[in-house]
TORRO-359048 format. One line per 4 residues: number of its first residue (from 1); their letters; for each residue x, y, z of N, C-alpha, C. Coordinates in steps of 0.1 Angstrom, whole numbers, plus 2048, in hexadecimal, padded with zeros to 3 digits. Example, Ala and Ser with C-alpha at 12.3 -4.5 7.8 and 13.67 -1.06 7.14 Angstrom:
2
1) AS) 884,7C7,84E,87B,7D3,84E,884,7DF,84E ~ 880,7EA,847,889,7F5,847,881,800,84F
END
This chain:
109
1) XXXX) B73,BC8,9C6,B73,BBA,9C7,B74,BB4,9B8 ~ B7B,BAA,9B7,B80,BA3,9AD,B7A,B96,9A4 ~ B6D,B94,9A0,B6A,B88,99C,B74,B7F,995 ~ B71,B79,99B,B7A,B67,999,B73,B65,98D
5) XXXX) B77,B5F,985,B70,B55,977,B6C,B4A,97B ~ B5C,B45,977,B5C,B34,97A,B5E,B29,96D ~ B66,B20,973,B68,B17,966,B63,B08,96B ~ B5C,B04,963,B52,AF9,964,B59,AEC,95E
9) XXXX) B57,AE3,966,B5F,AD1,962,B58,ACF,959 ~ B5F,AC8,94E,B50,AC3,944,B44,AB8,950 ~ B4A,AB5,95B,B3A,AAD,962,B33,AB4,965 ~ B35,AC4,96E,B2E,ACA,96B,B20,AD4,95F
13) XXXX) B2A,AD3,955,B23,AD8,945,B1C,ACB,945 ~ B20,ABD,944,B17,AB3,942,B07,AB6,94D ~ B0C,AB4,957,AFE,AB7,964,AF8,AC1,95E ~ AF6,ACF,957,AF2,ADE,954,AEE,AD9,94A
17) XXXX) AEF,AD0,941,AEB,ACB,934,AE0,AC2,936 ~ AE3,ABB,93E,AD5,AAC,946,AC8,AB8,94A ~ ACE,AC1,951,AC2,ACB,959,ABB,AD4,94F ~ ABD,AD9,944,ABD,ADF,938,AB3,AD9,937
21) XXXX) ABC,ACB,92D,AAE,AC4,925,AA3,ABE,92C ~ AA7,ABC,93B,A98,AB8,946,A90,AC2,945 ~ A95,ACE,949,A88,AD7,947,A86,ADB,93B ~ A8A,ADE,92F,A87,AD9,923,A7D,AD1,91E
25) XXXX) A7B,ACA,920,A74,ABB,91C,A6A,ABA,928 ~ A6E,AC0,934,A62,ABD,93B,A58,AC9,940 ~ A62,AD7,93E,A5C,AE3,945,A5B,AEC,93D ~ A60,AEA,932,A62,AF6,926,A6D,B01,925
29) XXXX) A6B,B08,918,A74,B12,917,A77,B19,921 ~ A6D,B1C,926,A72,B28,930,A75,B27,93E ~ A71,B18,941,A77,B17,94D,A87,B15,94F ~ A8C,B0D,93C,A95,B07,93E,A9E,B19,93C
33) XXXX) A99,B21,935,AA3,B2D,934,AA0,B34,945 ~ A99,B34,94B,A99,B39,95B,AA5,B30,961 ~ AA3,B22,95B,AB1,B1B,966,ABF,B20,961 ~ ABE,B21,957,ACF,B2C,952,AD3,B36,959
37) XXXX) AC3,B3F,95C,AC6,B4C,95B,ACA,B4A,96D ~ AC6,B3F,976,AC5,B3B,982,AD4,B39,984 ~ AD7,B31,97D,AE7,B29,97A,AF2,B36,978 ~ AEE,B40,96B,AF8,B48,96F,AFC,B51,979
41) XXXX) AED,B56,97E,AEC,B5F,98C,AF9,B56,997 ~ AF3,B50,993,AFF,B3F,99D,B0C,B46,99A ~ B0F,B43,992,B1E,B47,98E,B25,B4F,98E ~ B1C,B56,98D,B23,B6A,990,B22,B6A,99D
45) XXXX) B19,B67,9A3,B1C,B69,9B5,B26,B5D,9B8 ~ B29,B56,9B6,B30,B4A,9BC,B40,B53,9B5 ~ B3E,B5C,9AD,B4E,B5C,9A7,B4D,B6D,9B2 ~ B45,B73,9B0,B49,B7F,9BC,B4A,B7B,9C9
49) XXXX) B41,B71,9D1,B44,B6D,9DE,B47,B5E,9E2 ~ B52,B57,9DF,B52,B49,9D9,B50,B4A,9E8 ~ B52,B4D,9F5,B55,B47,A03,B43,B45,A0C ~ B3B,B4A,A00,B2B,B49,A04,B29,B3D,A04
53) XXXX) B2D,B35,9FE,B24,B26,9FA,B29,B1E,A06 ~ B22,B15,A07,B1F,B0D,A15,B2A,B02,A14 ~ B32,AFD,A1A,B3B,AF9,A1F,B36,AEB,A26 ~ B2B,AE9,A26,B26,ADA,A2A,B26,ACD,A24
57) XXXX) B2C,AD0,A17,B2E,ABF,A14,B3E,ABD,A16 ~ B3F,ACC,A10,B50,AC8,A19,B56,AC0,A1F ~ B4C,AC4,A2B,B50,ABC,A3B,B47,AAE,A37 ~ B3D,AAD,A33,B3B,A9E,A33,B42,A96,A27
61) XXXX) B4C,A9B,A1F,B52,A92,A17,B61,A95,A14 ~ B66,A99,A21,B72,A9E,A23,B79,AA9,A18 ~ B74,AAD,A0F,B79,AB5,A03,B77,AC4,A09 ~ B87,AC4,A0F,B87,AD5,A0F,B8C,AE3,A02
65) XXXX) B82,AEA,A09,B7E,AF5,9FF,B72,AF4,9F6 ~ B6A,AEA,9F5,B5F,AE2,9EE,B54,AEC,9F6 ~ B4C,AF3,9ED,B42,AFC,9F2,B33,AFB,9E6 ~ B2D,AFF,9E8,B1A,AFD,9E4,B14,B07,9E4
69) XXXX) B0A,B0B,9DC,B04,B17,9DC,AF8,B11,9CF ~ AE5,B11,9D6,AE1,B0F,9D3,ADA,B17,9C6 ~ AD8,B17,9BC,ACD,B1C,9B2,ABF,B1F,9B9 ~ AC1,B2F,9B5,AB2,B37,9BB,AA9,B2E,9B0
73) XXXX) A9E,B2A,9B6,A94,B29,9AA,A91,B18,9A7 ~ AA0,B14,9B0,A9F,B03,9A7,AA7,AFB,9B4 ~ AA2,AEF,9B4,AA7,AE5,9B7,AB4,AE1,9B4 ~ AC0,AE8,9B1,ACD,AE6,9AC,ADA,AEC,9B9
77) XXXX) AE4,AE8,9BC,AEF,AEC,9C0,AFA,AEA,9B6 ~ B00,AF6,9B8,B0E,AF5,9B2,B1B,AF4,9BB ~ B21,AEA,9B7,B2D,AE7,9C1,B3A,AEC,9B9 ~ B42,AF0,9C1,B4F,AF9,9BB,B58,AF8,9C8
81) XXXX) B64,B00,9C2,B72,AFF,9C9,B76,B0A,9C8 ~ B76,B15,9D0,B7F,B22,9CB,B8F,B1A,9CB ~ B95,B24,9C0,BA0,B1F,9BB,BA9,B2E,9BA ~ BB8,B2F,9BA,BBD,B3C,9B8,BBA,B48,9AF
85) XXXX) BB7,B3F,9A4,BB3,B48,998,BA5,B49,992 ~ B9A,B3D,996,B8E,B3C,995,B8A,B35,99E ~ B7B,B32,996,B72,B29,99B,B6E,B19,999 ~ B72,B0E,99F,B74,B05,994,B68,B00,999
89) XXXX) B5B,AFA,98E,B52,AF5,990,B53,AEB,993 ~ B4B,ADE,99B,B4F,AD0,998,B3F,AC7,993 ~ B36,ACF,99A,B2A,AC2,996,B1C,AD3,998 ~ B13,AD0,991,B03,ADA,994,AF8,ACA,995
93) XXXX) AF6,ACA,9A1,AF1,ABB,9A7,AE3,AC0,9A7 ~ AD4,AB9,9A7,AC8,AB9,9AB,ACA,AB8,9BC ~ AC3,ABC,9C1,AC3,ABD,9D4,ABE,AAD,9D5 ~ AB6,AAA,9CD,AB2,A9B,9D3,ABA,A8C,9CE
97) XXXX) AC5,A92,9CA,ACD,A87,9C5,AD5,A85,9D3 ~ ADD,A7A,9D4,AE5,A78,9DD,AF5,A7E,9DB ~ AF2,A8E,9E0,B02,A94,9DC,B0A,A8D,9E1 ~ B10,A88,9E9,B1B,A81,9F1,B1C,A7C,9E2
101) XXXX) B17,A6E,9E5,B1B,A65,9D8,B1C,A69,9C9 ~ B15,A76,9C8,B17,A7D,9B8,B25,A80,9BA ~ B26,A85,9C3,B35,A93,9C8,B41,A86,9C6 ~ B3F,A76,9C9,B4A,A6E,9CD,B4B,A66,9BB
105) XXXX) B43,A6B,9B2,B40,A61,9A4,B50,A69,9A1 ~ B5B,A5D,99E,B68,A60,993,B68,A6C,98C ~ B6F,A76,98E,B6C,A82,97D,B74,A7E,971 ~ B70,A83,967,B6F,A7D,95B,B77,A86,956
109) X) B7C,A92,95E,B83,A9D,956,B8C,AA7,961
END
């Protein structure tokens, strides 16, 4: 089996950076290095099995191929697009934000 590379939107790096310094500033060092270490487990499984991630906003915001896969450990999903050669990130959302409407904000990149 072939891992796919994942490559992250800068809106994604932005969201990973918001979550950083939240738990940073509010949970400490070591929560904030567990959410990494959460985040990359993320990434390596999403680049070995990109067809795991859940397929449910998909269908509620018409974006096919748009899949999710939550962070063991944390309140976070990552949303991606298997793509021919990678993985393309698009957004690592909090579960209690309103994804629809995060998933529909303009990209910047």
């Amino acid at each position: 089996m072939t891992e796919k590379p994942v490559e992250l939107r800068e809106r994604a790096r932005r969201d990973i950076d918001e979550a950083v310094d939240h738990y940073l500033t509010d949970a400490g060092t070591s929560i904030a290095l567990a959410f990494i270490d959460a985040l990359e487990e993320a990434f390596r499984r999403i680049g070995q099995h990109p067809a795991s991630g859940s397929p449910r906003y998909a269908q509620e915001l018409s974006l096919p191929g748009l899949r999710s896969r939550i962070l063991s450990g944390f309140p976070y999903l990552v949303f991606y697009v298997e793509r021919e050669a990678d993985i393309d990130v698009w957004r690592v959302l909090h579960t209690a934000r309103d994804v629809p409407v995060w998933l529909r904000e303009p990209p910047n990149d």
